[in-house]
MARVOZA-864134 format. One record per residue (C-alpha): residue number from 0; x, y, z. Coordinates in steps of 0.02 Angstrom, whole numbers. Layout:
MARVOZA-864134
NUM,X,Y,Z .
...
***
This chain:
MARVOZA-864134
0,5453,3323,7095 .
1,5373,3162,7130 .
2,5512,3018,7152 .
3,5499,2890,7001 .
4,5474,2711,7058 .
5,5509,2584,6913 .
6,5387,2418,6867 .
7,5427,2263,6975 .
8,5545,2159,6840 .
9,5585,1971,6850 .
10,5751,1926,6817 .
11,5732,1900,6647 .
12,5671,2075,6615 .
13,5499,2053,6585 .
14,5373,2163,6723 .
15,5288,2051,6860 .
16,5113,2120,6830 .
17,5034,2031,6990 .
18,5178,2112,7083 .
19,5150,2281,6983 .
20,4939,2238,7015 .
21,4958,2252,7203 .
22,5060,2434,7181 .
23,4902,2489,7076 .
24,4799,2436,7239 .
25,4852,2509,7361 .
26,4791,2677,7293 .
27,4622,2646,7195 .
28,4514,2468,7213 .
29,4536,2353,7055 .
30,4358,2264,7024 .
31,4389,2171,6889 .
32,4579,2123,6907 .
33,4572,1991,6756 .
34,4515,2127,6641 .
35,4656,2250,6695 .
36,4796,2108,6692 .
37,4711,2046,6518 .
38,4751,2226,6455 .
39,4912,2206,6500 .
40,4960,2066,6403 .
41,4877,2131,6242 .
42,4974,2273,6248 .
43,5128,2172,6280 .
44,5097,2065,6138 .
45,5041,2204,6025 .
46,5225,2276,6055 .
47,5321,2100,6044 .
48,5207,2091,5880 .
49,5252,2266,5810 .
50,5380,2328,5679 .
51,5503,2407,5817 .
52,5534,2583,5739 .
53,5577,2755,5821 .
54,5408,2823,5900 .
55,5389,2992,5964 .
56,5481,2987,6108 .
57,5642,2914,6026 .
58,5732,2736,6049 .
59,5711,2639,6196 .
60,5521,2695,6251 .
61,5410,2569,6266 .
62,5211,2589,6226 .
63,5170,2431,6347 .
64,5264,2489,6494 .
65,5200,2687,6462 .
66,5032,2622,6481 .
67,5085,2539,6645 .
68,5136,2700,6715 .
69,5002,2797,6641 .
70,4873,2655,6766 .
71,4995,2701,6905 .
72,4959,2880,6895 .
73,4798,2887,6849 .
74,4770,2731,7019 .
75,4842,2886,7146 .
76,4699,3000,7071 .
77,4590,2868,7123 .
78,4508,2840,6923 .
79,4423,2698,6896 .
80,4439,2535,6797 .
81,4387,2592,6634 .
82,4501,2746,6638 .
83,4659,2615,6710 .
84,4613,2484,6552 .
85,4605,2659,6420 .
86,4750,2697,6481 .
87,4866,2530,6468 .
88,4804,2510,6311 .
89,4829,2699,6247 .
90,4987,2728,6193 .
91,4984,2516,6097 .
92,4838,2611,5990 .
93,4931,2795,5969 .
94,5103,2685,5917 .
95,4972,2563,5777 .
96,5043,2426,5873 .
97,4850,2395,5906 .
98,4690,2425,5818 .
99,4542,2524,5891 .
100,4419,2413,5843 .
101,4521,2257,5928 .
102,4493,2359,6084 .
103,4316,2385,6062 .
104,4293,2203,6037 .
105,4379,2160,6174 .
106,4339,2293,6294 .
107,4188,2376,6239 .
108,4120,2542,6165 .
109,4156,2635,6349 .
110,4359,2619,6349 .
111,4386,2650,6164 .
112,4295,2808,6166 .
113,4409,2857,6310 .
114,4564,2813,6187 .
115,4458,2926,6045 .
116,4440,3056,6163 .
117,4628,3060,6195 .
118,4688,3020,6036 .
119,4578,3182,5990 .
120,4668,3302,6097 .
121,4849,3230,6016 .
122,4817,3306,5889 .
123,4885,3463,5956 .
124,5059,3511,5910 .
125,5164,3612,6037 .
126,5148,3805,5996 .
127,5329,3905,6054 .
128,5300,4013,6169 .
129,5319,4189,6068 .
130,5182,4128,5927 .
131,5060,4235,5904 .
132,4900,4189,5807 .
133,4885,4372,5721 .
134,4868,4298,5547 .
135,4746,4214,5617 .
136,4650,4354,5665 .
137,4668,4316,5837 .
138,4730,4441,5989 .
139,4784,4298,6110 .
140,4923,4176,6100 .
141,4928,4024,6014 .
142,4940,3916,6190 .
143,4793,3986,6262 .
144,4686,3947,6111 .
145,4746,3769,6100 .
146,4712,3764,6295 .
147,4536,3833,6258 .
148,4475,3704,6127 .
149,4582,3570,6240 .
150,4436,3604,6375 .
151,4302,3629,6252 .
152,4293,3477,6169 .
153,4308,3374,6334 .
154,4158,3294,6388 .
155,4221,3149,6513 .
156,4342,3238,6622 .
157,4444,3067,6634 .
158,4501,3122,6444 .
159,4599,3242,6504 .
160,4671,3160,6639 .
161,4722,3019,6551 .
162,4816,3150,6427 .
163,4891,3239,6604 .
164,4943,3081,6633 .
165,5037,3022,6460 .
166,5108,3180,6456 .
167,5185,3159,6615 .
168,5262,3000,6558 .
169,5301,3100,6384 .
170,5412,3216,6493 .
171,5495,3080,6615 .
172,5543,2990,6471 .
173,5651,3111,6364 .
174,5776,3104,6492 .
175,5895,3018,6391 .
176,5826,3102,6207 .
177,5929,3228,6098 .
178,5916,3407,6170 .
179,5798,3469,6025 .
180,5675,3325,6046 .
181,5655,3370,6253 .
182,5640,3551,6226 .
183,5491,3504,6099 .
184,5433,3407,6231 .
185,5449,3512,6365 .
186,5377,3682,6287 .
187,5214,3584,6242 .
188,5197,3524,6431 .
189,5247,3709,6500 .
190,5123,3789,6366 .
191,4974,3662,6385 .
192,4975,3538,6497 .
193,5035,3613,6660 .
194,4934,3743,6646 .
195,4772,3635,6601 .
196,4837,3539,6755 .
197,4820,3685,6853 .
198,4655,3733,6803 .
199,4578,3556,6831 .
200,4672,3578,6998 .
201,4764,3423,6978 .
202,4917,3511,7095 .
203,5023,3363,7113 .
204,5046,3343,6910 .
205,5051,3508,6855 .
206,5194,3553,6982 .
207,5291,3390,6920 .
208,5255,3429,6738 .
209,5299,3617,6798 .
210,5451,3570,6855 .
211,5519,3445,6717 .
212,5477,3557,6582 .
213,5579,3696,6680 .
214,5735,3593,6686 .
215,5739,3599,6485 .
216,5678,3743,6441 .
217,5780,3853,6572 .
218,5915,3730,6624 .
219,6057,3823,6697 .
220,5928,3926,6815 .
221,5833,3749,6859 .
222,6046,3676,6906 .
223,6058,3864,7011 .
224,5894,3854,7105 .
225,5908,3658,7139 .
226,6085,3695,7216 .
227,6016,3831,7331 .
228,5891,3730,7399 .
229,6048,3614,7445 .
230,5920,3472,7483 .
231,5830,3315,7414 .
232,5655,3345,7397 .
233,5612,3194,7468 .
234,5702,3282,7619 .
235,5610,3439,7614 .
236,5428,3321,7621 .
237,5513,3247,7793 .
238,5564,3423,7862 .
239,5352,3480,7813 .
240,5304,3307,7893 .
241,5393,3344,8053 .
242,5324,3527,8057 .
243,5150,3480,8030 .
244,5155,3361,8156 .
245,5217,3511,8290 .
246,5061,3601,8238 .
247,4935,3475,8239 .
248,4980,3427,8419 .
249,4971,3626,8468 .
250,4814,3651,8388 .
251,4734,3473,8449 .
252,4792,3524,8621 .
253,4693,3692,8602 .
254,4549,3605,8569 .
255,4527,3665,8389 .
256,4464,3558,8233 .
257,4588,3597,8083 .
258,4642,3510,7942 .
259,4814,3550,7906 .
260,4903,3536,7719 .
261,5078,3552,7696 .
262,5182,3592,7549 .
263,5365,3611,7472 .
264,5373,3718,7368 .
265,5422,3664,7207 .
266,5584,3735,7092 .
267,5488,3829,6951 .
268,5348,3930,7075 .
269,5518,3965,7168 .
270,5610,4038,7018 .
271,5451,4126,6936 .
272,5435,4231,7131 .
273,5605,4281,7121 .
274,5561,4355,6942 .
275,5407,4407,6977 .
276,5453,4508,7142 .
277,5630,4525,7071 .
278,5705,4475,7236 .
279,5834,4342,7287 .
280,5813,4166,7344 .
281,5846,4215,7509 .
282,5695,4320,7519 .
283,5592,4189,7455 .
284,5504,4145,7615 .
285,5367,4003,7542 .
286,5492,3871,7511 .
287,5409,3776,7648 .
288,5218,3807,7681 .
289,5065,3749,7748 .
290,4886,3804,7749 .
291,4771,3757,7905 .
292,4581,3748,7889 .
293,4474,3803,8034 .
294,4286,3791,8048 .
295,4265,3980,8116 .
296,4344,4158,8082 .
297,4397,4162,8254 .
298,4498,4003,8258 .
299,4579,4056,8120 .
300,4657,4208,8247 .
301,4675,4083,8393 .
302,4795,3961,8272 .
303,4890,4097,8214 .
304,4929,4143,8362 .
305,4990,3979,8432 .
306,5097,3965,8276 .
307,5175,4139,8307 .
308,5190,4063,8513 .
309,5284,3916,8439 .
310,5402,4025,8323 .
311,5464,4179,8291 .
312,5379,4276,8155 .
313,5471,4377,8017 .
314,5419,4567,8022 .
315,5322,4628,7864 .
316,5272,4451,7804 .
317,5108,4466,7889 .
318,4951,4483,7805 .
319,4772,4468,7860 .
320,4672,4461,7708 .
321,4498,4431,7815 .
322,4485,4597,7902 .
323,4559,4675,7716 .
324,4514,4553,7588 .
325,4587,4570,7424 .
326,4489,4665,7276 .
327,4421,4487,7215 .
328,4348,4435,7376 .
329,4489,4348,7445 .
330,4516,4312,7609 .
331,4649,4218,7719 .
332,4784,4260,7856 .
333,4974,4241,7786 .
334,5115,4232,7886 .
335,5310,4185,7890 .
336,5400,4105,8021 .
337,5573,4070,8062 .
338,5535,3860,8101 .
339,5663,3723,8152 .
340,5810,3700,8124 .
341,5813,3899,8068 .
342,5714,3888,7929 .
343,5588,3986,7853 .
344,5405,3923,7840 .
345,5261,4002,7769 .
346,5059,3992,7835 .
347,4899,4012,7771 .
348,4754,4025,7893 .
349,4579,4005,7835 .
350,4405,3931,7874 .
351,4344,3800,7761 .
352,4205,3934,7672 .
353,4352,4064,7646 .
354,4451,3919,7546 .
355,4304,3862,7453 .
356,4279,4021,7374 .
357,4474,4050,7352 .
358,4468,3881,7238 .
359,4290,3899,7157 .
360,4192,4050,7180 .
361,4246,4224,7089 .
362,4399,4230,7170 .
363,4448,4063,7101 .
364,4621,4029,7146 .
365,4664,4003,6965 .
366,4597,4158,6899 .
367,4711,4260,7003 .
368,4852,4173,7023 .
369,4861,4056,6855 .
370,4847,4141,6699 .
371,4743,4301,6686 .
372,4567,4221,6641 .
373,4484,4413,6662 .
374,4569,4493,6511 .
375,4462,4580,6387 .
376,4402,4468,6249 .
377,4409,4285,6310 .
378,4256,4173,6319 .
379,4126,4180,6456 .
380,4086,3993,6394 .
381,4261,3917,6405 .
382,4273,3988,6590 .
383,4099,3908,6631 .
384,4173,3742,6569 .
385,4347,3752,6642 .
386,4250,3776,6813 .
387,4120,3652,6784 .
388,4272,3500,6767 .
389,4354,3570,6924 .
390,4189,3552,7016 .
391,4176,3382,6926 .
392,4339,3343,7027 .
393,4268,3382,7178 .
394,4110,3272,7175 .
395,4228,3134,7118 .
396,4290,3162,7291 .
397,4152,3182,7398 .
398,4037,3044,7295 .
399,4203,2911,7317 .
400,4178,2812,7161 .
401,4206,2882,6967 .
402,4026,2785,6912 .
403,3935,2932,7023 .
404,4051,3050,6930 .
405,3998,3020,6763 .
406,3832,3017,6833 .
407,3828,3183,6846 .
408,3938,3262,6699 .
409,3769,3262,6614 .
410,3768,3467,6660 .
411,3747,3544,6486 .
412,3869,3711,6470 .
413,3837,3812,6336 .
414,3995,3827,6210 .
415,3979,4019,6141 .
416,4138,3996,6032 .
417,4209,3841,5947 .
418,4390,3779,5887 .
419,4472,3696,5755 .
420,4614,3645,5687 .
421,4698,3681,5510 .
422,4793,3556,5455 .
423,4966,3595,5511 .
424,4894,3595,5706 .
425,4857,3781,5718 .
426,4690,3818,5822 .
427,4573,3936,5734 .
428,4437,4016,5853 .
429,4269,4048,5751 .
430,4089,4077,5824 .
431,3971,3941,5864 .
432,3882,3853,5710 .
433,4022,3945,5597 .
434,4064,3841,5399 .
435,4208,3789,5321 .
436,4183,3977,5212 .
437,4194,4078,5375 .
438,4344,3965,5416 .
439,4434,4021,5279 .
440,4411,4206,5262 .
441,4451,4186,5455 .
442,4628,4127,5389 .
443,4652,4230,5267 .
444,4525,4353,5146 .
445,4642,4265,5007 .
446,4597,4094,5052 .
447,4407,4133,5066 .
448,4429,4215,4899 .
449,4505,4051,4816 .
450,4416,3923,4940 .
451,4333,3800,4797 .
452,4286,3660,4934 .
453,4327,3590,5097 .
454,4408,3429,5207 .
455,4332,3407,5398 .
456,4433,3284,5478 .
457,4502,3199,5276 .
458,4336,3206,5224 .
459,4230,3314,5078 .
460,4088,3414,5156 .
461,3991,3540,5094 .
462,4031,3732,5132 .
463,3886,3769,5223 .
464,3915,3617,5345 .
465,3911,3670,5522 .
466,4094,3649,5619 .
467,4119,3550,5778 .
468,4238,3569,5905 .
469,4410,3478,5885 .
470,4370,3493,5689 .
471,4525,3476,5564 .
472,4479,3590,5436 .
473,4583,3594,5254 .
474,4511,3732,5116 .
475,4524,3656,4935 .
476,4585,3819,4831 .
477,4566,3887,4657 .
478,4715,3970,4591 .
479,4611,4115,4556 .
480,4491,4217,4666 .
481,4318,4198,4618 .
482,4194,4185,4777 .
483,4018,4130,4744 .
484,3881,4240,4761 .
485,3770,4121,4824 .
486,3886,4135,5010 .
487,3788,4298,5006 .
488,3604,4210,5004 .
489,3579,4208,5187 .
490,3429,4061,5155 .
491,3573,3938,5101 .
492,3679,3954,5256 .
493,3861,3973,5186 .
494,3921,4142,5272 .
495,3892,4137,5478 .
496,4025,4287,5515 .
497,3981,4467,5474 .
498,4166,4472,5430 .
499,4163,4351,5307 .
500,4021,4439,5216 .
501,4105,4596,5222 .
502,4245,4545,5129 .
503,4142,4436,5003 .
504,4047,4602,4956 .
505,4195,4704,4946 .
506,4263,4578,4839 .
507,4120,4588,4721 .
508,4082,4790,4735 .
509,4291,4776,4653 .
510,4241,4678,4490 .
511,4196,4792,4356 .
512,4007,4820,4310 .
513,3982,4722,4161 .
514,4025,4580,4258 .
515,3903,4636,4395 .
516,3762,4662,4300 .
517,3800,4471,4205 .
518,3834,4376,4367 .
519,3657,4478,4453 .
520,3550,4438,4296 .
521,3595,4252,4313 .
522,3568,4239,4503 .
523,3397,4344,4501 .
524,3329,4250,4323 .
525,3370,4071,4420 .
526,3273,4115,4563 .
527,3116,4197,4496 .
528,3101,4042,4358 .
529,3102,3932,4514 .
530,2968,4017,4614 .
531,2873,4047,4452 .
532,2878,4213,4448 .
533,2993,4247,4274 .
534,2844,4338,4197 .
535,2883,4482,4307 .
536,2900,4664,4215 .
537,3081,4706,4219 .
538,3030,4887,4209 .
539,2913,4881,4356 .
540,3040,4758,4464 .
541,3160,4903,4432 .
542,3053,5043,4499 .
543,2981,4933,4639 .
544,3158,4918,4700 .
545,3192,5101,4691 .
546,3331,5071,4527 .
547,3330,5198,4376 .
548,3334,5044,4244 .
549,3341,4857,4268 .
550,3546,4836,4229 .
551,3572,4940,4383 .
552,3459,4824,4479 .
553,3563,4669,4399 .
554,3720,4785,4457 .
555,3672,4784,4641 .
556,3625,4606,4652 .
557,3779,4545,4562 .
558,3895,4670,4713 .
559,3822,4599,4839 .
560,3707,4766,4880 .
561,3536,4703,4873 .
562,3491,4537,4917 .
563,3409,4427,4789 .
564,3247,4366,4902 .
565,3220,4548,4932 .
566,3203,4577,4735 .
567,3082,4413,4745 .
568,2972,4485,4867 .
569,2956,4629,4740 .
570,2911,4525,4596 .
571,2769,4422,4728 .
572,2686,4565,4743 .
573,2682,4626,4578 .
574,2612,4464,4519 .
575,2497,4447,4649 .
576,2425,4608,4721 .
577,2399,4578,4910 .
578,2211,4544,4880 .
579,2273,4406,4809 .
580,2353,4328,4981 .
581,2548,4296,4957 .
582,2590,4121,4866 .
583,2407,4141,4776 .
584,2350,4020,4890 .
585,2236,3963,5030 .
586,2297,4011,5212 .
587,2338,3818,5315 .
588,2194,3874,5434 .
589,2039,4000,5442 .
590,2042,4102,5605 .
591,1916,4206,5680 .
592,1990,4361,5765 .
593,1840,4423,5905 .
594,1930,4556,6004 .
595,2047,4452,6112 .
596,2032,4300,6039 .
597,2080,4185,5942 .
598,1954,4038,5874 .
599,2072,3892,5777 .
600,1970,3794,5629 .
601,1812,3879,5612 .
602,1756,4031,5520 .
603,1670,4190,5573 .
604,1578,4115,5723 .
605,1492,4202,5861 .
606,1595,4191,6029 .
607,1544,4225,6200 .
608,1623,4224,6383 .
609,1526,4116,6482 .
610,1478,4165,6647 .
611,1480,4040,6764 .
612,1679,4065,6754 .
613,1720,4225,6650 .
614,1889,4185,6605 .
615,1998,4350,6566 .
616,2138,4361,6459 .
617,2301,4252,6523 .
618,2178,4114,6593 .
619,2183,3933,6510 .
620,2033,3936,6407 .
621,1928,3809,6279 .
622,1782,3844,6170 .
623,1623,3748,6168 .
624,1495,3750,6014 .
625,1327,3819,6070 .
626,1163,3799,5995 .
627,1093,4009,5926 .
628,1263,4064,6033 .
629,1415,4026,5947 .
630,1557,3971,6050 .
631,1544,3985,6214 .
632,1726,4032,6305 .
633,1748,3924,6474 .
634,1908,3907,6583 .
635,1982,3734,6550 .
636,1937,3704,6754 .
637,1775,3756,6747 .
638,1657,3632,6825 .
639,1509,3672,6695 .
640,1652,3647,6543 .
641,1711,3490,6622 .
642,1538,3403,6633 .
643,1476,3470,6452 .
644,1672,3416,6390 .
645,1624,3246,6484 .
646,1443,3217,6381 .
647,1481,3290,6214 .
648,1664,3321,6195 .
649,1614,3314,5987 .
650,1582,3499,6023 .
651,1737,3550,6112 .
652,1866,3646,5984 .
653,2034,3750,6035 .
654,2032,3920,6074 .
655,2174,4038,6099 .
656,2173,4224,6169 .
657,2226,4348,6043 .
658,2433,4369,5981 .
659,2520,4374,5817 .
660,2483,4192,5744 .
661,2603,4109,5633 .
662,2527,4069,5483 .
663,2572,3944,5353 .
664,2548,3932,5158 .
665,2517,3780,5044 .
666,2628,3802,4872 .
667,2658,3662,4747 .
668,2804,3623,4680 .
669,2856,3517,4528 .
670,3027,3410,4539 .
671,3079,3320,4389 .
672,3238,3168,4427 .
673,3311,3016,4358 .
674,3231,2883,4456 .
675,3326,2779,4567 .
676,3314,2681,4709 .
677,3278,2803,4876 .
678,3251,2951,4800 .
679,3081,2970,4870 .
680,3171,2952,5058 .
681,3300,3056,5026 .
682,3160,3220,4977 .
683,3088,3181,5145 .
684,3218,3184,5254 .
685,3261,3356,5165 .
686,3105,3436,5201 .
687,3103,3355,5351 .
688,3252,3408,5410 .
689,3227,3585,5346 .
690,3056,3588,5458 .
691,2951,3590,5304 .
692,2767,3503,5303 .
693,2724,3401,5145 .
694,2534,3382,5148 .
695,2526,3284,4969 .
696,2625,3218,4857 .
697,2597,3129,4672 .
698,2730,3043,4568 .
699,2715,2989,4396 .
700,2858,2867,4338 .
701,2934,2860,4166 .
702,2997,2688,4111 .
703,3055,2737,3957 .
704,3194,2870,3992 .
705,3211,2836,4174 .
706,3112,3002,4233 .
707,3011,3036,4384 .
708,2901,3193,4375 .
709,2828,3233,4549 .
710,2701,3370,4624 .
711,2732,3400,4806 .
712,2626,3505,4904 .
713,2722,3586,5046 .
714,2686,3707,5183 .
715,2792,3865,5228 .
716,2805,4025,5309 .
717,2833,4151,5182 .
718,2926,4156,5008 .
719,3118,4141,5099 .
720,3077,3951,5172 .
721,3006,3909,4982 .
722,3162,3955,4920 .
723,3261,3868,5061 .
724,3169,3708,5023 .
725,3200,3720,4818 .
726,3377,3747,4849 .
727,3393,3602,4985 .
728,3298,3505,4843 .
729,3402,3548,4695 .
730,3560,3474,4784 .
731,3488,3296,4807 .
732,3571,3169,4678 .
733,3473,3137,4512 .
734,3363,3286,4534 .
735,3351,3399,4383 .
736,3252,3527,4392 .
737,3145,3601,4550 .
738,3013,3746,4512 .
739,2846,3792,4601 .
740,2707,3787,4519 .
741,2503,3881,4518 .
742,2400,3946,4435 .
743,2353,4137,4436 .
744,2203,4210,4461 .
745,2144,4300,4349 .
746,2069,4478,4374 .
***
């Protein structure tokens, strides 16, 4: 693991921050170097400032110098200023030794929303290893969820390097901390962050967070291994400098291009091979390797075999992987070789395509080798993302400046599942646009049962709110079951999960029939009196829906069985016959259907093709009023439509070739509130929001008792989006009362 350098200290303690400043520099360019040193000494004083108490790492950590080492970290991945400044200042904000806001004043919008972002993803707490999410509902383990929504909800990559990084200083830290506190420590690291490490293909941190976490979790086999290797590591990185240098000369001298990489391997990948393979230490033959990248396949054979010209290779540890690539595509040559001083030293051979698609294409080195990505049931979305950052990585790279980077993280991936937290920490996975009701019956049927309300993130929502990712999610509970059969009304949005509804209508098909019948009566009455359509015959609403007597109709609705705006349909058509049009009103706009076409805002008018351009059916085409011909039908280029669109464009309408139009209905509807000050805004927004066209509205106000009475005429689809709009209506403060209104026809 990576050898610990403290801050540069003056005598009396305190760290030189010019001195530490210059370290920072010699790794990443500072280009504002007040701003950085500024940051410092906030988060100095913030802690000088603060009630000294135990933090989360135990006595003696310090926030101020954390932050320091976070910068140092984060400086060697070559992150720029913003992401040095976040992270100085993080751990002042995480300990309330300093305020968010103070930072934003200071700093700007940029860096505090890079502490957000990591204060977002503390919020995990460290699964053990052997939980299991099944009373969750879930098949995988608790770590890989929490890794899942760890990715999701990242949309600067610097996040999550910023976390790599405080972790890293979580685990160096609890050295010196009781034995319970560093296994806490170290589990979370092993189970999250190393791996996420690993998948970001940050190598360096995940084998040092790899290795830490190791040494408390398994500590007699870390003491075992780090005796066999009977060497410093810092010894082992001179024996691979000294090797690489051998091979770089041979290969130079050969007149071949390679770039050559060289490793040691560190303690945990040692001990997990020797479990893995079950084999000894001494047949672990990767302790030391390197992997050489050639421009060509067949330089990839001419290094391997100077290598096996400059030592002596060990018999069976050969492997060429480019004449037999692996099932996933994989390609490379291995080999083992007995190298100074007598010991063993592992290569991998491979051009620069073959190691591309090792790291990034479907043989991604971390599907393979990391944990099993391919296993039945995980998200196609989350692996999109996870290799969308690592490719982030790499343009930070090759653009050589972070500003470039964030340039280009505007790539949208599509998130198929999302994840949230309850509010001990646990990570529930739920479906994309899911609601705090699906949440719960995800939990537990019991919970969905007594769910009365909900908390996202300490707040009161509504239950058909749609969840985000990283969402804290607490159910308020009844100490009775009673679900609402309104989470059944698919207009109103409560229930996303087929599973959910499945066990609100098995809930309801268990209560007994009286209750039914009550409970359907209520929920069918409420809805018809609000469309206007209460005059219905009960008799012939029965029979329409194929029910013996209307009590058996009330039944169904009240178990969940029939759905209320199917019943409501029923009654529509009753009322008014289809001669009638549905709604009783007049159609938005007349169309005239001529064979295959489609004439928007006049009546039955005569239509012709023209024939200078005879436009068939596909082409862009425009109508043009005639005189004794109708419309005549031009192509939008045609030279003759141009010029007569040029002299008298009065007489140019739309046309449209044939296909099922959408059409739209006017209905009035009649809201009654207590007048206050924006309520007028707040009903447009709603039927704004809900896509819903007002085309007039009147309001008469009533000074006496406070009343508004108001006709709005509105424009919808069909009798569902009427509904949909009444309900979105009803919920407004200080309405009363919202019920369409028209008059019938009369026969």
């Amino acid at each position: 693991m990576k050898v610990r350098e403290d801050q540069p200290v003056f005598r009396d303690g305190t760290v030189d921050l010019e001195a530490w400043l210059a370290r920072v520099e010699k790794h990443t360019p500072v280009v504002d170097k007040e701003q950085l040193i500024r940051a410092c000494r906030i988060a100095r004083t913030a802690e000088d400032e603060a009630d000294h108490r135990e933090n989360d790492w135990g006595v003696g950590s310090s926030a101020f110098k954390t932050g320091l080492e976070m910068a140092e970290i984060l400086s060697e991945l070559g992150l720029d200023q913003d992401a040095l400044v976040a992270a100085v200042l993080y751990r002042a904000v995480r300990e309330d030794e300093l305020q968010i806001e103070t930072v934003q004043d200071q700093f700007g919008p940029k860096i505090a929303n890079l502490i957000r972002g990591v204060a977002q993803m503390a919020a995990i707490s460290a699964p053990q290893k052997s939980t299991r999410a099944a009373v969750l509902g879930q098949t995988e383990t608790q770590g890989e969820a929490i890794r899942k929504m760890l990715v999701a909800m990242i949309d600067d990559v610097r996040v999550a390097l910023i976390k790599l990084a405080e972790r890293t200083c979580a685990i160096r830290a609890v050295k010196k901390a009781p034995a319970a506190r560093r296994y806490k420590v170290a589990r979370e690291v092993f189970d999250i962050y190393a791996p996420l490490a690993h998948r970001l293909g940050v190598g360096h941190l995940k084998w040092e967070l790899e290795d830490l976490a190791f040494r408390y979790i398994e500590p007699q086999d870390y003491k075992k291994i780090a005796k066999l290797l009977d060497e410093k590591r810092i010894d082992r990185q001179n024996y691979i400098q000294k090797v690489q240098d051998i091979i770089t000369a041979e290969v130079e001298s050969a007149g071949i291009k390679a770039e050559i990489q060289g490793r040691a391997k560190h303690i945990y990948s040692i001990w997990r091979k020797m479990k893995r393979k079950n084999i000894g230490f001494s047949q672990v033959y990767d302790i030391r390797a390197f992997r050489i990248l050639v421009p060509k396949v067949q330089d990839c054979y001419a290094v391997l075999g100077i290598v096996h010209s400059l030592w002596r290779h060990i018999p069976r540890e050969f492997d060429d992987y480019i004449a037999s690539p692996k099932q996933n595509g994989y390609r490379s040559l291995h080999t083992a070789v007995i190298g100074p001083e007598g010991k063993v030293v592992e290569i991998q051979i491979r051009t620069s395509d073959m190691h591309e698609d090792a790291e990034l294409g479907v043989c991604a080195h971390w599907l393979y080798k990391g944990t099993d990505a391919k296993k039945a049931g995980q998200s196609r979305g989350y692996e999109e993302k996870v290799s969308w950052l690592r490719q982030v990585l790499e343009w930070h790279d090759e653009l050589g400046g972070i500003d470039e980077m964030v340039e280009e993280m505007g790539v949208d991936v599509t998130v198929d599942r999302i994840y949230v937290l309850t509010p001990e920490g646990h990570v529930v996975d739920l479906a994309a646009d899911s609601t705090p009701v699906d949440f719960a019956y995800k939990v537990h049927t019991d919970v969905g049962h007594r769910c009365r309300g909900a908390k996202v993130n300490g707040r009161i929502v509504a239950l058909n709110k749609r969840l985000k990712i990283g969402d804290q999610v607490e159910i308020l509970t009844g100490t009775e079951p009673s679900p609402s059969r309104d989470w059944l009304n698919n207009d109103l949005g409560y229930v996303q999960s087929s599973r959910a509804r499945a066990k609100i209508k098995a809930w309801f098909k268990s209560q007994d029939r009286d209750v039914n019948i009550h409970d359907g009566k209520d929920m069918l009455v409420r809805e018809l009196r609000r469309l206007n359509l209460e005059k219905v015959d009960n008799d012939k609403l029965a029979a329409r829906a194929n029910f013996a007597d209307i009590e058996s109709l009330y039944a169904a609705i009240g178990a969940g069985d029939v759905r209320v705006m199917h019943i409501v349909h029923y009654a529509e058509e009753i009322l008014n016959p289809p001669k009638q049009k549905q709604l009783q009103l007049t159609e938005k706009k007349e169309q005239n259907h001529t064979g295959d076409l489609v004439i928007q805002g006049v009546g039955n008018m005569l239509t012709t093709i023209a024939n200078c351009c005879k436009p068939v059916p596909g082409d862009p085409v425009a109508g043009f009023i005639t005189i004794g011909r109708g419309v005549s039908i031009h192509r939008e280029d045609c030279v003759n439509f141009l010029q007569l669109k040029s002299k008298e464009p009065e007489k140019i309408i739309d046309v449209s070739w044939g296909g099922e139009v959408q059409t739209t209905y006017s209905a009035e509807l009649l809201l009654i509130a207590y007048d206050r000050t924006g309520l007028l805004k707040d009903i447009m927004t709603v039927l704004a929001n809900n896509g819903v066209n007002v085309t007039s509205m009147n309001t008469l106000s009533n000074k006496a008792d406070n009343s508004a009475e108001m006709k709005i005429t509105l424009e919808v689809v069909d009798l569902a989006a009427l509904s949909r709009a009444i309900s979105m209506l009803s919920k407004i403060p200080n309405v009363a009362d919202v019920r369409r209104v028209y008059n019938r026809v009369q026969e």
